[in-house]
Z-matrix of the N, CA and C atoms (Angstrom, degrees):
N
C 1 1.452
C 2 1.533 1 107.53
N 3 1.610 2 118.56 1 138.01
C 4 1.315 3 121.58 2 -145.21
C 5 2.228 4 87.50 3 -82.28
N 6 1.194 5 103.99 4 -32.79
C 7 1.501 6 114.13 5 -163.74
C 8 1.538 7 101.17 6 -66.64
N 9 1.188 8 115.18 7 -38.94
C 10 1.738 9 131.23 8 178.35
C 11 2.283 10 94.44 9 -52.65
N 12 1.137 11 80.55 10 -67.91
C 13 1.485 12 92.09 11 -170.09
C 14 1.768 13 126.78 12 -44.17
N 15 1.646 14 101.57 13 -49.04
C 16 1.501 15 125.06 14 162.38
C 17 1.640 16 112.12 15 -48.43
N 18 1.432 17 101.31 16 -59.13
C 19 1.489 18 90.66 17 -171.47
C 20 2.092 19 110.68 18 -88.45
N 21 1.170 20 114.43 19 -5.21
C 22 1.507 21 121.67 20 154.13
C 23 1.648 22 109.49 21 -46.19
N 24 1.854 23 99.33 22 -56.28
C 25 1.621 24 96.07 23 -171.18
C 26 1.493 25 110.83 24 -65.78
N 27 1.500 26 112.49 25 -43.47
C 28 1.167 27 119.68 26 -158.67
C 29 1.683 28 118.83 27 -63.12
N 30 1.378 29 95.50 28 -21.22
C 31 1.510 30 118.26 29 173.14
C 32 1.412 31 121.76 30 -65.05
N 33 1.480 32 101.08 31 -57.08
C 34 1.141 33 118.93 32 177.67
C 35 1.807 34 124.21 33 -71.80
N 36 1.369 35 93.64 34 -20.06
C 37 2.049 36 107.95 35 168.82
C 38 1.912 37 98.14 36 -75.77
N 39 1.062 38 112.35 37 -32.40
C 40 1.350 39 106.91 38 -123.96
C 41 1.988 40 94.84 39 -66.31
N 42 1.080 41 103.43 40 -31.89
C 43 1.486 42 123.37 41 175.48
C 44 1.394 43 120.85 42 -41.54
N 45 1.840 44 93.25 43 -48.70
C 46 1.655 45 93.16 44 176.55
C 47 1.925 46 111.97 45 -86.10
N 48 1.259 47 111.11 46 -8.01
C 49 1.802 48 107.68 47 178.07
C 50 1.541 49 68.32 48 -76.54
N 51 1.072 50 138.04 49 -80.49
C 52 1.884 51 110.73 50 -140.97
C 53 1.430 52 120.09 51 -44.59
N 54 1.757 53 116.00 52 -52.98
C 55 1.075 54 112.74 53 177.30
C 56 1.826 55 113.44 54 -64.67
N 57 1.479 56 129.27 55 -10.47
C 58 1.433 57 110.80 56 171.71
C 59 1.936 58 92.78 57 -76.80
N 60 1.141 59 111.14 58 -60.90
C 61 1.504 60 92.39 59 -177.78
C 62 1.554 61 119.81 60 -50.09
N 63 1.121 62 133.36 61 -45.35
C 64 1.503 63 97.96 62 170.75
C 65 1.271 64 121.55 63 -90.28
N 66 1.378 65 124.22 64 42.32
C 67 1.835 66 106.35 65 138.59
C 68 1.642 67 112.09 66 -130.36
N 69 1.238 68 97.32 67 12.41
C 70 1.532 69 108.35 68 151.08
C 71 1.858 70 114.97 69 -84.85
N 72 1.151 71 116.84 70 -13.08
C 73 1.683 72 129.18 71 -176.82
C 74 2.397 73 91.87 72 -99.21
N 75 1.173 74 93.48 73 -28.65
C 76 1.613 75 99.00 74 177.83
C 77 0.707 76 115.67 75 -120.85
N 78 1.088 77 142.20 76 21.38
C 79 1.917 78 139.01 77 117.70
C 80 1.778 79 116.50 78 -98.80
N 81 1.519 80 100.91 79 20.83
C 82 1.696 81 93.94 80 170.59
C 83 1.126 82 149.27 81 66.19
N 84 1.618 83 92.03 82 21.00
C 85 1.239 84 130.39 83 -158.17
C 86 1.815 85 111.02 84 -90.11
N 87 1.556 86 107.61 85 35.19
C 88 1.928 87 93.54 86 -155.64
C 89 1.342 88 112.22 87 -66.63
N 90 1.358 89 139.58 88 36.72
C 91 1.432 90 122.89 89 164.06
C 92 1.324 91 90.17 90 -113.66
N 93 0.855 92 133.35 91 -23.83
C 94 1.891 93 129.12 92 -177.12
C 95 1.592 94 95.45 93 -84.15
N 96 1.119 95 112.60 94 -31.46
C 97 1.740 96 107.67 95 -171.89
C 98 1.293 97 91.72 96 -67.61
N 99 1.925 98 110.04 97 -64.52
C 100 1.530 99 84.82 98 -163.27
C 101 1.260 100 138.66 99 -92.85
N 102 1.459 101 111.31 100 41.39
C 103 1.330 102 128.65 101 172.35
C 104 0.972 103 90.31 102 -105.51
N 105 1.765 104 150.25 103 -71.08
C 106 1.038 105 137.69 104 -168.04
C 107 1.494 106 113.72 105 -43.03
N 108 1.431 107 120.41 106 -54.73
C 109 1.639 108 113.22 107 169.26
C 110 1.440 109 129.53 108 -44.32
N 111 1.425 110 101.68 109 -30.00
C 112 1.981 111 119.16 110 152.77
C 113 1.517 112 110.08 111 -49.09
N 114 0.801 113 94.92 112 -58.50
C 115 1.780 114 105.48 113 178.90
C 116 1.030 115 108.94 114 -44.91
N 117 1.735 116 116.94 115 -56.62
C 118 1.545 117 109.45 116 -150.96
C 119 1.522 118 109.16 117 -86.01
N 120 1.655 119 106.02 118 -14.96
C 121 1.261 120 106.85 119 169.61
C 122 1.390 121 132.79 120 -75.12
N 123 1.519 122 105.05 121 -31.16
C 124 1.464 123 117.00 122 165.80
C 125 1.786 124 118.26 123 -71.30
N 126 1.581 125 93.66 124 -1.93
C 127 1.778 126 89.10 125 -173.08
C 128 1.575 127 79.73 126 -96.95
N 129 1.223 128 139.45 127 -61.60
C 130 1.387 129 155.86 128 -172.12
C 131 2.011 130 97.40 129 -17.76
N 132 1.311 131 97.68 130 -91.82
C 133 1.182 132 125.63 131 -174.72
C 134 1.718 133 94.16 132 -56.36
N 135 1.132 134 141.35 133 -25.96
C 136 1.596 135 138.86 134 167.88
C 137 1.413 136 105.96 135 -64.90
N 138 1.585 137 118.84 136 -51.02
C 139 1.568 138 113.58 137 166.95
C 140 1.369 139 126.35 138 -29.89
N 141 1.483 140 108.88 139 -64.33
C 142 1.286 141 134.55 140 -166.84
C 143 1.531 142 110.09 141 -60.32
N 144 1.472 143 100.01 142 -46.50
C 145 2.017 144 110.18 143 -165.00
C 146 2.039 145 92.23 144 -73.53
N 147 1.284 146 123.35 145 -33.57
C 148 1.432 147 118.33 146 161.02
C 149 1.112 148 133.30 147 -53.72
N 150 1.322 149 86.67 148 -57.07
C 151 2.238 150 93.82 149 165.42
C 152 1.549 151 124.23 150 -62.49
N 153 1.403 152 108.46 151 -22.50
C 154 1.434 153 110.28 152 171.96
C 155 1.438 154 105.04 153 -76.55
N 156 1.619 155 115.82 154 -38.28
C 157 2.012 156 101.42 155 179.76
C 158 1.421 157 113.71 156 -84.55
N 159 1.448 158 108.66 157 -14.15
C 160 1.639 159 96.14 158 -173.69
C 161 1.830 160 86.91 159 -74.31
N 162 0.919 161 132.26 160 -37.87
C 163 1.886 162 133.36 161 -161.48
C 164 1.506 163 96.29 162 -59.62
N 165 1.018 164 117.49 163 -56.68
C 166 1.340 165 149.49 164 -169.21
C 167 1.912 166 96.21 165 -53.40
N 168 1.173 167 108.30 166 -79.23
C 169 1.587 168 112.63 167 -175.05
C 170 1.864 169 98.81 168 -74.85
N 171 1.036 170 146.13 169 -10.77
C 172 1.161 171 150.65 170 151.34
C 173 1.847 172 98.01 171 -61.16
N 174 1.143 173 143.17 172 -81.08
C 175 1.099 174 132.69 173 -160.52
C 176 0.868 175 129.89 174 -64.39
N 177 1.730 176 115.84 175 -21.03
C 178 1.690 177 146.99 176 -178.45
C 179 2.086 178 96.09 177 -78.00
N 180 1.392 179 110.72 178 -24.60
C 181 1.346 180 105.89 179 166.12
C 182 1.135 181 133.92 180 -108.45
N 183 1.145 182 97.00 181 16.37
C 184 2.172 183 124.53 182 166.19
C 185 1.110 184 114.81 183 75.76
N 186 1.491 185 118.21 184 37.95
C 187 1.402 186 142.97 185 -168.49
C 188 1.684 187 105.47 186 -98.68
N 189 1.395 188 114.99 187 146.90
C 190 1.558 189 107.27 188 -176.06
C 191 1.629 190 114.63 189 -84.75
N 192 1.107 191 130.12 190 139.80
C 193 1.340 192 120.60 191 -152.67
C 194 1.740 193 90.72 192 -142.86
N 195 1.108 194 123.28 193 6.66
C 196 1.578 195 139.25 194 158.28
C 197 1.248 196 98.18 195 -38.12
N 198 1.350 197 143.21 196 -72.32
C 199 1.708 198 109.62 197 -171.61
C 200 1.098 199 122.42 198 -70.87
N 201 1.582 200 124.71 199 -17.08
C 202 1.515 201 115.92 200 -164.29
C 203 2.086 202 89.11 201 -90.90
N 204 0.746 203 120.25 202 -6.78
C 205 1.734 204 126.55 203 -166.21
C 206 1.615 205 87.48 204 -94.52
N 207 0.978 206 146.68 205 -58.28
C 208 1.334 207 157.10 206 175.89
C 209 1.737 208 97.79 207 -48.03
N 210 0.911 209 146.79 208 -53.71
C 211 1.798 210 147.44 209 -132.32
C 212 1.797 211 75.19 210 -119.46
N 213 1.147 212 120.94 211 -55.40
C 214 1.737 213 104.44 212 -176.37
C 215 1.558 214 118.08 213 -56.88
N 216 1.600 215 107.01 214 -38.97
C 217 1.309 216 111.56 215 -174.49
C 218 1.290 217 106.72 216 -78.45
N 219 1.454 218 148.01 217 25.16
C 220 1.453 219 156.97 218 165.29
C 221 1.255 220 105.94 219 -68.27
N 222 1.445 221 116.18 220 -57.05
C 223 1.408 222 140.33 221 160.72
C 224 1.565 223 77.70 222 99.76
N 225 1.298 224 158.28 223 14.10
C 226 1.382 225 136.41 224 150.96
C 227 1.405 226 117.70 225 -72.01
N 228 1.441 227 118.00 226 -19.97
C 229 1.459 228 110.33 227 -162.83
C 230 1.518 229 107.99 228 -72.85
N 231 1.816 230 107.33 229 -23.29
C 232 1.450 231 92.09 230 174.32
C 233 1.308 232 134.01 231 -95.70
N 234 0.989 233 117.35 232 -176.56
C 235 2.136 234 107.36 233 -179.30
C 236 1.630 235 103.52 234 125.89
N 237 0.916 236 122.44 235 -173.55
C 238 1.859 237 140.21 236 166.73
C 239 1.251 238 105.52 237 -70.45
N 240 1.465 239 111.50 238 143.61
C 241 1.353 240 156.64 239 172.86
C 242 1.779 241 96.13 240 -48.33
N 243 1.439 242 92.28 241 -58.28
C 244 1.698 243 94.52 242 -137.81
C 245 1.850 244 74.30 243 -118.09
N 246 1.066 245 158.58 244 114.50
C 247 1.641 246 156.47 245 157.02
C 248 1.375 247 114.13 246 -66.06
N 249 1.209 248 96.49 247 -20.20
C 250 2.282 249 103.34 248 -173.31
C 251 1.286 250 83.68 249 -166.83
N 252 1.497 251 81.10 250 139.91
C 253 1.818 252 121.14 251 174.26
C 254 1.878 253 102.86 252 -53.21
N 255 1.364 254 110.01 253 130.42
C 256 1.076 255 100.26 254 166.04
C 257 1.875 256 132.48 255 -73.22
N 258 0.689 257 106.03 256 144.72
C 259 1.559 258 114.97 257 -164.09
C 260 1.539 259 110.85 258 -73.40
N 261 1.247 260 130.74 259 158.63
C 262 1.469 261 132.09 260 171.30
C 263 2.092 262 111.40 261 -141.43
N 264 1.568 263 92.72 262 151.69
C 265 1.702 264 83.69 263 -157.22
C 266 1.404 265 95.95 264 -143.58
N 267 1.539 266 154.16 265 146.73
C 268 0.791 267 120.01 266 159.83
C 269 1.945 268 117.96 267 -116.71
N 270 1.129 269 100.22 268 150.54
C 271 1.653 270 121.68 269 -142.26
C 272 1.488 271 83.84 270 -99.53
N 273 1.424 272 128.69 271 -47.93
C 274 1.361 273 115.11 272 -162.02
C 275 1.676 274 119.67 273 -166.72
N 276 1.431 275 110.46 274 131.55
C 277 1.471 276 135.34 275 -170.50
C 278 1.177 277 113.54 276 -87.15
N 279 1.465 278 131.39 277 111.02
C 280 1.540 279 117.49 278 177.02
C 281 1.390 280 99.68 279 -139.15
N 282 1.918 281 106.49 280 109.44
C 283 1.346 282 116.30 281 173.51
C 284 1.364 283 111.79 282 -83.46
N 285 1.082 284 114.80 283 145.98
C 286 1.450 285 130.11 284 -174.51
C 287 2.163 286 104.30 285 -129.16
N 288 1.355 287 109.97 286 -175.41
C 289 1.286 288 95.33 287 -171.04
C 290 1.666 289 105.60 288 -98.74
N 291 1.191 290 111.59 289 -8.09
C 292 1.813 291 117.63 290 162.12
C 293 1.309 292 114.46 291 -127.16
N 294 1.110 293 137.75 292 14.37
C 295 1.176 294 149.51 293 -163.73
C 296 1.423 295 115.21 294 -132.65
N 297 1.377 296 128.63 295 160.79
C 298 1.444 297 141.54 296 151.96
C 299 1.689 298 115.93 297 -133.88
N 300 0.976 299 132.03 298 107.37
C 301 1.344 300 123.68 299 -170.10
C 302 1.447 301 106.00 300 -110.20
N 303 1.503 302 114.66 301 120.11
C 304 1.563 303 98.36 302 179.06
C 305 2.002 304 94.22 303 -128.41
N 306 1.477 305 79.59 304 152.95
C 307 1.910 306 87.81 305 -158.53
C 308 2.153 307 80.46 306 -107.76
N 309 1.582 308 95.38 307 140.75
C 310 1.574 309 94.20 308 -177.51
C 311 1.917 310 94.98 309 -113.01
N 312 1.102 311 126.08 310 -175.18
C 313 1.515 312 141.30 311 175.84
C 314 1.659 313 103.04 312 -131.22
N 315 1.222 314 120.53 313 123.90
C 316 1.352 315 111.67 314 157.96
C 317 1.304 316 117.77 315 -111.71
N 318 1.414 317 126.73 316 158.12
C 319 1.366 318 127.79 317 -151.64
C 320 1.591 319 91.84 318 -127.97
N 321 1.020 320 134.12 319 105.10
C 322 1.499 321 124.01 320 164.02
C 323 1.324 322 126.15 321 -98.12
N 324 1.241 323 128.04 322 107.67
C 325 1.846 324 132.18 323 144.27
C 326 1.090 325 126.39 324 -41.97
N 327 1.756 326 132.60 325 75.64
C 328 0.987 327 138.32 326 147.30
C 329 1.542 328 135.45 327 -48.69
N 330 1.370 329 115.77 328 170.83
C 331 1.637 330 110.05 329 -177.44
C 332 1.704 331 65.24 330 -119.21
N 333 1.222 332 125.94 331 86.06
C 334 1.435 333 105.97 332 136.03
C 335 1.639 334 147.05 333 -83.85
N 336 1.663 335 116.73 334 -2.95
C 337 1.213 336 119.06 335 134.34
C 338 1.020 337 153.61 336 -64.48
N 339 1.147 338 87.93 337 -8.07
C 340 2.221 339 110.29 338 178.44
C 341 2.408 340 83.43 339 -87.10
N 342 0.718 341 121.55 340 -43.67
C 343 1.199 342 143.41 341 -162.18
C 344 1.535 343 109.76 342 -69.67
N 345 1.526 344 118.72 343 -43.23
C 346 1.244 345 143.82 344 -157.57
C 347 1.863 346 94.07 345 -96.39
N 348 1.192 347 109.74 346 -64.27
C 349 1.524 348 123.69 347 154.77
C 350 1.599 349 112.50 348 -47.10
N 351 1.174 350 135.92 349 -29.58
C 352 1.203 351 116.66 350 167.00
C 353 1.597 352 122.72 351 -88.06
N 354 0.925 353 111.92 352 -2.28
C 355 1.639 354 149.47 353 165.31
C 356 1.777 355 103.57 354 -62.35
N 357 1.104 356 82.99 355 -62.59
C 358 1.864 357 90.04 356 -168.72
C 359 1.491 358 95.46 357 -78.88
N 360 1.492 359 130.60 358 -44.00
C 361 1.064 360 94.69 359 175.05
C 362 1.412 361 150.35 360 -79.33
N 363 1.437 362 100.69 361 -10.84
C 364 1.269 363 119.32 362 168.99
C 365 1.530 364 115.93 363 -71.42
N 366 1.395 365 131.42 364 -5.92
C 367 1.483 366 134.31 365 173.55
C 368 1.563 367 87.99 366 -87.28
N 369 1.296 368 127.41 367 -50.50
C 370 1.409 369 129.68 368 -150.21
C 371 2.008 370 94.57 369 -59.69
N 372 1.034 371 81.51 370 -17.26
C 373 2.039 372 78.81 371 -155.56
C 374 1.862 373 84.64 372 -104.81
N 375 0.859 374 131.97 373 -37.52
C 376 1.431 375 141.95 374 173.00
C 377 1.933 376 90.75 375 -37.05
N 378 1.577 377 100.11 376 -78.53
C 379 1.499 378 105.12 377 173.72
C 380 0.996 379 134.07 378 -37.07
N 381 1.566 380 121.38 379 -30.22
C 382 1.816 381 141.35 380 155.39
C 383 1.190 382 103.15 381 -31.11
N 384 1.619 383 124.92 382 -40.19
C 385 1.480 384 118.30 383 -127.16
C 386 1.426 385 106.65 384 -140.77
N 387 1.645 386 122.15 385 35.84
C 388 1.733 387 116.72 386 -138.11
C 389 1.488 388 104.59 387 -61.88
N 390 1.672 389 109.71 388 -20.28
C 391 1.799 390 111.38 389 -162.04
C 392 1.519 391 97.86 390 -90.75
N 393 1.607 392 133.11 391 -12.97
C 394 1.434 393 148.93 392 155.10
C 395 2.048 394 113.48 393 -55.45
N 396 1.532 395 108.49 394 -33.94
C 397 1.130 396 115.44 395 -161.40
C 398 1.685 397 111.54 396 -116.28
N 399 1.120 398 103.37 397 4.66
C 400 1.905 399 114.46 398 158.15
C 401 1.389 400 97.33 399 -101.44
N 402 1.107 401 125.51 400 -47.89
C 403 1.496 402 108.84 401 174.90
C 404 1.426 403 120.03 402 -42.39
N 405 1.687 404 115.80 403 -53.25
C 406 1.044 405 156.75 404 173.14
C 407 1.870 406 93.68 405 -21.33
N 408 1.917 407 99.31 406 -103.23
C 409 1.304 408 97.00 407 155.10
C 410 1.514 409 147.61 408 -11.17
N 411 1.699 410 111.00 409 -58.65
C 412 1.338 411 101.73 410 -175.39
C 413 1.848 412 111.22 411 -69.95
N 414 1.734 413 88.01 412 -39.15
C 415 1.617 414 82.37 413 172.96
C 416 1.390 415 127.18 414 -51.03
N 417 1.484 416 120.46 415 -21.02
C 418 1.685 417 131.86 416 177.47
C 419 1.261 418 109.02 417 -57.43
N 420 1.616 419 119.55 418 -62.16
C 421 0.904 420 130.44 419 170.58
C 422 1.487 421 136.49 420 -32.14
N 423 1.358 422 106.49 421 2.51
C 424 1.958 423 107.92 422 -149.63
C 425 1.675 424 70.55 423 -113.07
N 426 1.558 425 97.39 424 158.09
C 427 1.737 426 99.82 425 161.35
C 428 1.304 427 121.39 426 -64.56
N 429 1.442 428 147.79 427 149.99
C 430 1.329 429 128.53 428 174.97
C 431 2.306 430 86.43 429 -119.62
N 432 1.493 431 84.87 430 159.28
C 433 1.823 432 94.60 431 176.40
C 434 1.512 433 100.52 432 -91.85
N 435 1.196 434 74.67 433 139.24
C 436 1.751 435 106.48 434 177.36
C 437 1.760 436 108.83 435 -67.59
N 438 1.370 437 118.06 436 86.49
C 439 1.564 438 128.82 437 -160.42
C 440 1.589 439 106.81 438 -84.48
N 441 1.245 440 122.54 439 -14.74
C 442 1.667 441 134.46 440 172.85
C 443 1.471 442 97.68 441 -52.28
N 444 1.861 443 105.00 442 133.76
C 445 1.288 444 92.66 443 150.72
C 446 1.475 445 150.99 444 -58.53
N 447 0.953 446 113.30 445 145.76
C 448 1.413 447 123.98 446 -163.66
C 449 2.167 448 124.05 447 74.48
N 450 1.535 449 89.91 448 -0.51
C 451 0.960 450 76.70 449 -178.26
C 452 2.064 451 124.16 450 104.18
N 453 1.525 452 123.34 451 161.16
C 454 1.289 453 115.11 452 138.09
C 455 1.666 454 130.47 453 -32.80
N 456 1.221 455 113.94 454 -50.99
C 457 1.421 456 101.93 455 161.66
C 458 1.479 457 131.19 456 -90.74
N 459 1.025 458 110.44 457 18.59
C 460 1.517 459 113.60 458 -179.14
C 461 1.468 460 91.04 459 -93.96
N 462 0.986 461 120.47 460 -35.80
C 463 1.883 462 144.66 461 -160.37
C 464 1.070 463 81.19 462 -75.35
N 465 1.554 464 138.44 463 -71.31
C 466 1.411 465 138.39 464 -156.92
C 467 1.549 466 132.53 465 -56.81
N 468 1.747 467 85.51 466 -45.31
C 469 1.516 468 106.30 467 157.69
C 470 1.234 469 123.36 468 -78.28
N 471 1.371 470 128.01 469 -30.35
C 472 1.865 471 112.43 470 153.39
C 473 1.934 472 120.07 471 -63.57
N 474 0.904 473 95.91 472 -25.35
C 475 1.839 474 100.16 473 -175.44
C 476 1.776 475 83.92 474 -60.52
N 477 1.272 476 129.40 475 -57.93
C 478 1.322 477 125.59 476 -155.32
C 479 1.659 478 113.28 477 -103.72
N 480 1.279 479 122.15 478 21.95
C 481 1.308 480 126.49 479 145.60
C 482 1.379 481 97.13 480 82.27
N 483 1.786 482 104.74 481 36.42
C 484 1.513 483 118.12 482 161.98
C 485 1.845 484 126.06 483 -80.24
């Protein structure tokens, strides 16, 4: 089921949009931050609108949908990604004789129980579907291409302030 699959990926991305937004919020970066916080909200709320059709076309095929109905009815799983702006601080000054290097910390407020809950429910509905979820798996298994610009090394050279 295509809705199972979407919010699998989206789950599984969703970790690295937070960590690009906070060291885009700690290197001072706020137009990349707050697009990336765009992101993480549109990935957030993308989780959720999947898990509601996979439940949805799961129950419409007389499938048990008891755990994912349980983790929705919490009413925590829904809401924002990110609830407060992540914060920036700086931790440390290192003068040099042409240089000033100052190293910052960013602090991020995640909804990672809204997150953790979308976790569980997406196994719960996974379990709906066991001949949906070997497919699932083997397809994991395959290499997927690295679709970021530039690539693995484009990635490599931004991690290191290329």
């Amino acid at each position: 089921m295509q809705a199972l699959g979407i919010a699998q990926a989206l789950v599984d991305t969703h970790r690295d949009v937070l960590q690009r937004y906070t060291r885009a919020v700690a290197g001072g970066d706020e137009s990349t931050a707050d697009v990336t916080r765009g992101e993480a909200e549109r990935s957030f709320s993308g989780i959720w609108d999947q898990l509601d059709t996979a439940a949805k076309l799961t129950r419409e095929a007389g499938r048990d949908t008891s755990g994912y109905d349980q983790v929705s009815a919490s009413g925590a799983s829904h809401g924002v990604s990110i609830p407060e702006a992540a914060t920036r601080r700086e931790v440390a000054v290192e003068y040099g004789q042409f240089t000033t290097t100052r190293t910052y910390l960013a602090t991020l407020h995640a909804n990672d129980q809204g997150l953790n809950l979308a976790r569980q429910a997406l196994m719960s509905l996974w379990s709906a579907w066991p001949e949906l979820a070997a497919q699932q798996n083997a397809a994991s298994s395959q290499p997927v291409a690295d679709l970021r610009p530039g690539g693995i090394f484009g990635f490599i050279s931004r991690l290191f302030g290329g």
